[in-house]
ZAMI-280519 format. One record per residue (C-alpha): x, y, z; residue in three letters. Coordinates in steps of 0.02 Angstrom, whole numbers, padded with zeros to 5 digits, always signed. Layout:
N
XYZAla;...
//
This chain:
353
-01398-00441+00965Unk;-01357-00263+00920Unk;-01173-00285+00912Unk;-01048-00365+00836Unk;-00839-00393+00824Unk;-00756-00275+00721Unk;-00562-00250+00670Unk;-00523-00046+00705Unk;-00393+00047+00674Unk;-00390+00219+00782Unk;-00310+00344+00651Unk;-00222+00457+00774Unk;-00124+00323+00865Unk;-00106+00199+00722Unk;-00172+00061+00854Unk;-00263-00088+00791Unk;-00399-00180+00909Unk;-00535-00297+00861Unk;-00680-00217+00965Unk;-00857-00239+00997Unk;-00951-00104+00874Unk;-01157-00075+00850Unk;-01206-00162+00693Unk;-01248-00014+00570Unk;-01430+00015+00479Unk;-01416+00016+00307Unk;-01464+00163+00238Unk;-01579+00209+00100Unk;-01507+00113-00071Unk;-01389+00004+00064Unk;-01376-00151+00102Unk;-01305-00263+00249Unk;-01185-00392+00225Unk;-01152-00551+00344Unk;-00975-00558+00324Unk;-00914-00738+00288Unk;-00736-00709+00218Unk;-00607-00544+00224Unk;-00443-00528+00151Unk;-00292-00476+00223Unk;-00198-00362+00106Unk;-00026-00263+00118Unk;-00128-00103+00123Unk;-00208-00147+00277Unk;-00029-00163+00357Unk;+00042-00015+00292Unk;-00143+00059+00373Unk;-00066+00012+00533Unk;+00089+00069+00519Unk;+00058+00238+00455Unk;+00142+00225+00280Unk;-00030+00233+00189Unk;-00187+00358+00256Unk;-00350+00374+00181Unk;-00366+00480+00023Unk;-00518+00546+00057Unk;-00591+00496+00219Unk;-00799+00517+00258Unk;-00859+00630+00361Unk;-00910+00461+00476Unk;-00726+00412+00470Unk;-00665+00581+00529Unk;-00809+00590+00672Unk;-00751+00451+00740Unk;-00563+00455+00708Unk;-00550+00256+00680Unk;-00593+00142+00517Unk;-00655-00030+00520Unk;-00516-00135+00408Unk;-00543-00238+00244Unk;-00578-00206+00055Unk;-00587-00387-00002Unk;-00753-00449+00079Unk;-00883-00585+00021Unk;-01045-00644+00114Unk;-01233-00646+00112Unk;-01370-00519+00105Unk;-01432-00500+00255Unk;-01538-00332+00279Unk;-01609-00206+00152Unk;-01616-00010+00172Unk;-01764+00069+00106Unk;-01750+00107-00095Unk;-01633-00023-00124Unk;-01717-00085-00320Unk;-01597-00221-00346Unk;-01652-00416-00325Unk;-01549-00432-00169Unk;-01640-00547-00070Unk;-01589-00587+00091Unk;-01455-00750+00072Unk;-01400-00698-00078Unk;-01216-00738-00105Unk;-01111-00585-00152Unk;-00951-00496-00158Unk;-00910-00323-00126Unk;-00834-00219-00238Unk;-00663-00136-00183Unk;-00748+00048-00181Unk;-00886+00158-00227Unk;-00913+00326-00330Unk;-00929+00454-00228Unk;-01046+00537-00335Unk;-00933+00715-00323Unk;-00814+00754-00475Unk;-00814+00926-00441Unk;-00623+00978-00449Unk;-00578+00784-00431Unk;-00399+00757-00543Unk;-00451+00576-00567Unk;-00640+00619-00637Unk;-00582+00534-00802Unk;-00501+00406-00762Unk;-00576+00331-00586Unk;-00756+00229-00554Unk;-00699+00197-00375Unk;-00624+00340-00300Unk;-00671+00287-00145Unk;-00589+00149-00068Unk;-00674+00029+00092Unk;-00587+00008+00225Unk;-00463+00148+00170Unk;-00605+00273+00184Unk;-00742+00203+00224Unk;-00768+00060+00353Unk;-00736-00081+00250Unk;-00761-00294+00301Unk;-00656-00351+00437Unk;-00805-00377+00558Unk;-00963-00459+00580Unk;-01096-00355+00434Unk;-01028-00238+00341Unk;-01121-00091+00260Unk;-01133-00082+00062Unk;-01215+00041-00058Unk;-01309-00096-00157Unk;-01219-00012-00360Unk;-01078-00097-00268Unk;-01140-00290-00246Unk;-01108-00422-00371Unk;-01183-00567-00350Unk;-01064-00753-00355Unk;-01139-00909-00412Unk;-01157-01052-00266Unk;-00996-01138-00326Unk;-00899-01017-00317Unk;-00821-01022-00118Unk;-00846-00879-00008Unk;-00647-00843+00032Unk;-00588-00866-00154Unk;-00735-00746-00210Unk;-00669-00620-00070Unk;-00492-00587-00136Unk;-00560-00556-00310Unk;-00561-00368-00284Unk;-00377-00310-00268Unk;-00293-00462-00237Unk;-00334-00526-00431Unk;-00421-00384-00478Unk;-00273-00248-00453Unk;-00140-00381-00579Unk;-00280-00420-00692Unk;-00316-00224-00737Unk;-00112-00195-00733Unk;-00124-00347-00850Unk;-00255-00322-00996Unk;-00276-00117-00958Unk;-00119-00042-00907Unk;+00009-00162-00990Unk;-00100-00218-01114Unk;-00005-00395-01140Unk;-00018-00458-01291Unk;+00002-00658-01330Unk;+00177-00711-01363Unk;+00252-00533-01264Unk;+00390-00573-01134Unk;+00341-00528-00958Unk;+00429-00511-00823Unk;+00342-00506-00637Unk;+00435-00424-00490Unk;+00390-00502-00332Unk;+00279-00651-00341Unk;+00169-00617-00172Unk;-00008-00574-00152Unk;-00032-00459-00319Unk;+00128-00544-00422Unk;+00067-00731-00375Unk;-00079-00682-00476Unk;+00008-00579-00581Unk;+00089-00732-00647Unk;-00068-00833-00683Unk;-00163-00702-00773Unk;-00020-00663-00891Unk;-00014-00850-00936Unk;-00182-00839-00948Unk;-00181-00695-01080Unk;-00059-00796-01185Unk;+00126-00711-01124Unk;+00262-00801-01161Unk;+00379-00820-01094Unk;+00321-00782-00913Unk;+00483-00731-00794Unk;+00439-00727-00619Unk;+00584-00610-00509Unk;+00586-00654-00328Unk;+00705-00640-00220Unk;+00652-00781-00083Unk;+00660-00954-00162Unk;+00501-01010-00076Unk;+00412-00862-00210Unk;+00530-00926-00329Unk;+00466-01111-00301Unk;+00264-01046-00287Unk;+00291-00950-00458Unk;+00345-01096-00551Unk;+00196-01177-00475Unk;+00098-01039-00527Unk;+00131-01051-00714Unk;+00294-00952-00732Unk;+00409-01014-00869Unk;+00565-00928-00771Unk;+00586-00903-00595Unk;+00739-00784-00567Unk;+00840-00711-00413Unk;+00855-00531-00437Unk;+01026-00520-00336Unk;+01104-00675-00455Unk;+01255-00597-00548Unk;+01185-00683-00697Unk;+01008-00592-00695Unk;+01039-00486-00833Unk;+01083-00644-00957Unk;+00963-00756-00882Unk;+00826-00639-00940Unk;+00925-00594-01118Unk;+00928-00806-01140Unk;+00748-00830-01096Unk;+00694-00686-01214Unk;+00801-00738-01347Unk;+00892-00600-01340Unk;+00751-00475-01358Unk;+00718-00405-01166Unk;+00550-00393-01091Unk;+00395-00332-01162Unk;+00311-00261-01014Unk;+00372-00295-00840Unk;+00268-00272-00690Unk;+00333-00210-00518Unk;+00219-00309-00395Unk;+00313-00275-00253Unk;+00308-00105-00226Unk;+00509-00092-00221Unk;+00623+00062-00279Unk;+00751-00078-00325Unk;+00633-00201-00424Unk;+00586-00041-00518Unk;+00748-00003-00563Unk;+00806-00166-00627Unk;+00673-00200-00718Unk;+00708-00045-00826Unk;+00867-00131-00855Unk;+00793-00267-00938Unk;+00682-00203-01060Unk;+00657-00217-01231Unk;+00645-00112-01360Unk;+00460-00015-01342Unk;+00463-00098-01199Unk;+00344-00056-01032Unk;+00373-00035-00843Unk;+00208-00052-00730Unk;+00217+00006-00568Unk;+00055-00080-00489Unk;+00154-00099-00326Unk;+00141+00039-00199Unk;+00273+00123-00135Unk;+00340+00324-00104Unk;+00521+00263-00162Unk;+00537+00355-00338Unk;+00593+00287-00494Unk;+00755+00266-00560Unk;+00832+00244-00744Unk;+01010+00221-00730Unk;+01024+00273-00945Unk;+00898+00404-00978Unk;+00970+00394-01166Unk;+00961+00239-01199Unk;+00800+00215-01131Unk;+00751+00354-01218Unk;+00817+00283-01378Unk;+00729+00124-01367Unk;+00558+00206-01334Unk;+00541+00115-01174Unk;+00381+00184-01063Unk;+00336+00188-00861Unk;+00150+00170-00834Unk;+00084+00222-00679Unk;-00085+00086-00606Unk;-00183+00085-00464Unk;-00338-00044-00417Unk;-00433-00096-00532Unk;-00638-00059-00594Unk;-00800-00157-00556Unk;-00808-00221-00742Unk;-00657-00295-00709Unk;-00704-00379-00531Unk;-00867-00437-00630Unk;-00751-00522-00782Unk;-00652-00595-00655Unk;-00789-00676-00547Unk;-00857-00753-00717Unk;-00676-00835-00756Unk;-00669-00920-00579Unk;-00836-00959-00593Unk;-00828-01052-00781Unk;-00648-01136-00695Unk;-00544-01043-00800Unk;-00444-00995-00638Unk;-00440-01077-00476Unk;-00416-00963-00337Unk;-00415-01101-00202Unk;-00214-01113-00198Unk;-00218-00921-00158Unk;-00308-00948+00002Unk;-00139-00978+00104Unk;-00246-00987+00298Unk;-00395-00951+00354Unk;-00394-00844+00519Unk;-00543-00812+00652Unk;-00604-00625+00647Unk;-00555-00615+00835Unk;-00380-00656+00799Unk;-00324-00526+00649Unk;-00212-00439+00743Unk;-00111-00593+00713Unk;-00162-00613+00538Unk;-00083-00450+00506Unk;+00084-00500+00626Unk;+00091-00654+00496Unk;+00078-00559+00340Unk;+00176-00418+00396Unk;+00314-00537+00440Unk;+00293-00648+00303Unk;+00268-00795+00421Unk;+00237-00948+00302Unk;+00252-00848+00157Unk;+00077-00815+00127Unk;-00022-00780-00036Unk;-00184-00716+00044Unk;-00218-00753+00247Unk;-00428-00740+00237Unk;-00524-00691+00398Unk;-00688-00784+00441Unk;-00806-00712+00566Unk;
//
């Protein structure tokens, strides 16, 4: 068999297909990857829909004008390039890191500050098919316990709220923190600032099936943004003293906005959702006053991928309750229509070749 099912996204016409693609040959220091689990993130919709394009697209990705899907992928070893030096037998279990170096800093603005400037599936041809492709700096292996679809989501999905968490925020234990929108990054948002020691946790959501799943989730608070009480629901579960560091999840103009309502003194906005809307501070004094901050985040790094896959693996998080469906490769055009329209409410919808 020299083929295999692949989910492609034409960039020209923004039209999504899962087609039948040659399997590539790994290349020299590459490895290929039977696929067993793929997640579906909100970047892959806003792919589709034209809100997000690649940042810097391969020259293989502008040959052929269309980009095989998925940045949260997990599977086996299958086939080595030549000069690969890693132990990377074939059947080894691994997940794939959310992007690569691209070994050119040369006028780059993020040289300093970025390990992966390279995305896959954003600009490169990432997992949603059959094998994918993998420069083997970028495989880490995951112990047998570990399952295939809750080592997938790792990159991004935890990764993206972990980094926000311990880098970009820098939580300490005992800081208030709030969490706007408790979906596929804020879900995990809220169980990796519990885990860091925050307290109190306040989940914002406005759907009361997020609000319900954040409570489950470990939040001490689970508040409706559009409540006429929000402001002194968060003032009487801070004692009085605002939020530490709040977290926009959601990637919402309005979340962001609020949330700089609600801050306390030296207090910090994160804006780890994406989203062109910009942001707003209704009292530039007063924030100004309180030396309140807005941190920028985006993705996380491998270290943090590889610290992560050592927490689920020693059960210090379980990732099973963020697998929300599992979906057949053949069928992600639906996986997307579900995610897109929120169908179920999912965490993470997971596609299985």
């Amino acid at each position: 068999m020299n083929t295999m099912l692949a989910g492609r996204l034409r960039l020209d016409t923004r039209t999504f297909a899962v087609e039948e693609v040659p399997i590539p040959v790994p290349g020299p220091g590459e490895v290929l990857v039977e696929v067993r689990a793929a997640g579906v993130c909100l970047s892959d919709i806003h792919l589709i829909d034209g809100s997000l394009s690649p940042f810097f697209p391969t020259d293989a990705v502008k040959d052929s004008g269309a980009l095989t899907l998925g940045h949260e992928v997990a599977g086996v070893v299958h086939t080595l390039g030549p000069d690969v030096k890693g132990d990377w037998a074939p059947g080894r279990r691994v997940v794939l890191q959310a992007g690569q170096a691209c070994g050119d800093c040369a006028g780059c603005l993020r040289r300093m500050l970025c390990q992966q400037p390279l995305t896959r599936g954003l600009d490169y041809d990432g997992g949603w098919a059959q094998y994918a492709l993998a420069r083997e700096d970028t495989l880490l292996p995951i112990p047998d316990h570990l399952p295939f679809d809750q080592a997938a989501i790792i990159p991004d999905a935890v990764s993206t709220p972990y980094a926000a968490i311990v880098n970009t925020g820098a939580v300490r234990p005992a800081q208030a923190v709030g969490i706007w929108g408790a979906g596929g990054l804020g879900a995990h948002g809220i169980r990796l600032a519990r885990l860091v020691g925050a307290a109190p946790v306040i989940a914002v959501d406005p759907l009361p099936s997020a609000r319900e799943r954040a409570l489950l989730f470990g939040a001490d608070h689970a508040l409706d943004p559009r409540a006429d009480d929000f402001a002194e629901a968060v003032r009487e579960a801070t004692a009085g003293r605002g939020i530490d560091v709040a977290f926009d999840f959601a990637g919402v103009g309005a979340a962001r906005a609020q949330a700089t309502t609600v801050l306390g003194p030296n207090g910090v906005l994160v804006l780890a959702g994406l989203t062109p809307e910009p942001v707003t501070v209704a009292d530039s004094i007063d924030f100004c006053f309180n030396v309140r901050q807005v941190r920028g985040h985006y993705g996380s790094e491998p270290e943090h991928v590889e610290q992560l896959v050592g927490l689920a693996g020693a059960g210090r998080i379980d990732l099973g309750p963020s697998v929300s469906a599992h979906v057949p490769l053949a069928e992600a055009a639906d996986a997307v229509a579900r995610l897109e329209k929120k169908i179920g409410d999912p965490i993470r919808l997971v596609l299985t070749p």
